[in-house]
N, C-alpha and C positions, 0 to 999 in steps of 0.2 A: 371537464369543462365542456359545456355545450354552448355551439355559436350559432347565429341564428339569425338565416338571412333576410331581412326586412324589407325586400325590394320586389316584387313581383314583374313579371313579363307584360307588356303593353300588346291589350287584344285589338289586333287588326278593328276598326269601323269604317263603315263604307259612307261616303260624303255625298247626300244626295245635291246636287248643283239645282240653282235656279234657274230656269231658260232664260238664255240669253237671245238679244233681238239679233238680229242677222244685217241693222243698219239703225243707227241712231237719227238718220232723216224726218223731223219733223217730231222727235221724240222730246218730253220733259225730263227733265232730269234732277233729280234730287240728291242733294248734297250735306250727309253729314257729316254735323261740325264736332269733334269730342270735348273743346274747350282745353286741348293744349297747347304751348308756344308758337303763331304760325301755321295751325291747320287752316284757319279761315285763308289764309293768305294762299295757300297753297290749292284748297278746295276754289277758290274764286278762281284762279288762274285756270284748273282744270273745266272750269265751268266754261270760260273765256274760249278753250282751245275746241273743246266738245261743242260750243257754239257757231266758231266760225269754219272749224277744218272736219267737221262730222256733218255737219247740220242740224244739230238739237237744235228745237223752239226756244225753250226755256231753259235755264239753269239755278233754281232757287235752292238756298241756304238754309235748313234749320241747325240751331245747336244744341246738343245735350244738356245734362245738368253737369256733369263733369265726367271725366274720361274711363270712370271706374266703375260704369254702370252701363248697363244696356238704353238704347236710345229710351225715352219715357211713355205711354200708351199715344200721348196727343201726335206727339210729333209721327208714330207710326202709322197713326188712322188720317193724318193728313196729309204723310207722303202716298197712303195708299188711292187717297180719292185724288189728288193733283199733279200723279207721277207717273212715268214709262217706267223708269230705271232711277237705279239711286248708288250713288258711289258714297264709301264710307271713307273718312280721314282722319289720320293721326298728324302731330306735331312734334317737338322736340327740337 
């Protein structure tokens, strides 16, 4: 009998990060919505708090087409011309 392990070793990858600002003061801030239970709810309150206790300018909302897909090209090419920073949300 020959058994036969079907599970291979997970190779290390290295995670290149985005710069991060070193002060959200005067910064927009972009807020995606995934469209599950409660993300908007929660994305707005973030937005609220990055408002008054950071100092972002703005905190505007786009939402996905649903939660199973990568944000859509528009919503990307509009966070990219209207945005500092952009926070991503889930719900449940």
């Amino acid at each position: 009998m020959e058994l036969l392990d079907p599970t291979l070793e997970a190779q290390a990858q290295s995670i290149a990060w985005a710069p991060r600002p070193t002060a959200l003061s005067g910064k927009r801030v972009a807020l995606i919505e995934n469209t599950k239970y409660n993300s908007d709810r929660l994305l707005e309150r973030i937005g609220e708090i990055l408002k008054t206790e950071y100092g972002a300018s703005e905190a505007r909302m786009w939402r996905k087409r649903n939660a199973s897909v990568p944000a859509h090209e528009q919503i990307i090419e509009e966070v990219k011309k209207t945005s500092d920073v952009m926070v991503a949300g889930i719900g449940d």
